[in-house]
C-alpha positions in Angstrom: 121.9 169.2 106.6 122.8 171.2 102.9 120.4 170.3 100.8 123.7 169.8 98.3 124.1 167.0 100.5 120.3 165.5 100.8 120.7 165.4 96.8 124.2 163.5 97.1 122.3 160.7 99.1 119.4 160.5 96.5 121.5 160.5 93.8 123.7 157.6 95.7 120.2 155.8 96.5 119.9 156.0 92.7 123.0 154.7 91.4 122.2 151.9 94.0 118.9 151.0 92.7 120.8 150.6 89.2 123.1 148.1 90.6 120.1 145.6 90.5 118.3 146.7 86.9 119.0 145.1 83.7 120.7 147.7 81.0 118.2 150.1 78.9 116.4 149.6 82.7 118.5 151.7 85.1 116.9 155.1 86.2 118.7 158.4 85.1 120.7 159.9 87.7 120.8 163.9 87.7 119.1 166.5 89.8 116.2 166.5 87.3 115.5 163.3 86.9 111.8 161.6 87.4 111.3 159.3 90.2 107.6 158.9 90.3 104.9 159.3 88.2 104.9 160.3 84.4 108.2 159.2 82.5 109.7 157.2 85.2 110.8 153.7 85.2 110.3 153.5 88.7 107.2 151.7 90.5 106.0 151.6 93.5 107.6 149.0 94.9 110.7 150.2 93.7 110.0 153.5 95.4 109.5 151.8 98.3 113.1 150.7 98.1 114.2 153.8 97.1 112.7 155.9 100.0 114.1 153.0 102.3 117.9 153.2 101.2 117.3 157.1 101.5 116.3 156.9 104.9 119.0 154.1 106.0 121.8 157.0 104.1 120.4 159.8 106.5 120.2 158.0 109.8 124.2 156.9 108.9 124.6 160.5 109.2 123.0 160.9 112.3 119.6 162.3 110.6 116.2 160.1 111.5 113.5 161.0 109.4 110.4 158.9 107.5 109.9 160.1 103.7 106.9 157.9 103.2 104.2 158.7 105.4 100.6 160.0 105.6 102.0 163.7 104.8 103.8 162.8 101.8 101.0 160.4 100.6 98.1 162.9 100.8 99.8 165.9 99.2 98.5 166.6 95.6 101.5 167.1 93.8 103.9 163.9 95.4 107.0 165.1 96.5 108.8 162.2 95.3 108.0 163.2 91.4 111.8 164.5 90.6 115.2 164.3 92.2 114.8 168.0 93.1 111.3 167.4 94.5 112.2 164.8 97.3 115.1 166.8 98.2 113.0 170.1 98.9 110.9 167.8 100.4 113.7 165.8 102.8 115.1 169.5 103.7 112.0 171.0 104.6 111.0 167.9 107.0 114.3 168.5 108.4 113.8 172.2 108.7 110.6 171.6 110.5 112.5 168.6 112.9 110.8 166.1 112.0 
């Protein structure tokens, strides 16, 4: 899978998650925008979603892969800081089949 199209699904998962928020709440939707950590509006349980409507996108298109497990937990810089950081780190599971 392009990781043009990996980025189409998180930015999708995003505009979402904004469905349910209250206005001035919604999370910003570009290829730069923070998910996790410093200067997100996002917490964990929300991330949680997230990563859950990210996977159910991918397995629609025939991809099966888990974004929050024990890899992505114990890395020191989390993968799911940015937009552009989850999808380097969905194509490079992919790229590795897992």
């Amino acid at each position: 899978m392009e990781p043009s199209r990996i980025q189409e699904i998180v930015l999708e998962a995003l505009k979402n998650a904004n469905r349910t928020r209250k206005a001035g709440e919604e999370l910003p939707v570009s290829a730069d925008a923070p998910l996790f950590g410093p200067g997100s509006r996002l917490d964990s349980l929300g991330l949680v979603v997230l990563l859950v409507d990210i996977e159910e996108a991918l397995h629609a298109e025939g991809v099966d892969v888990t974004l929050s497990d024990e890899k992505a937990v114990s890395r020191t810089r989390s993968p799911f800081r940015t937009v552009s950081s989850m999808v380097r780190y969905i194509a490079d599971l992919l790229a590795a089949g897992a």
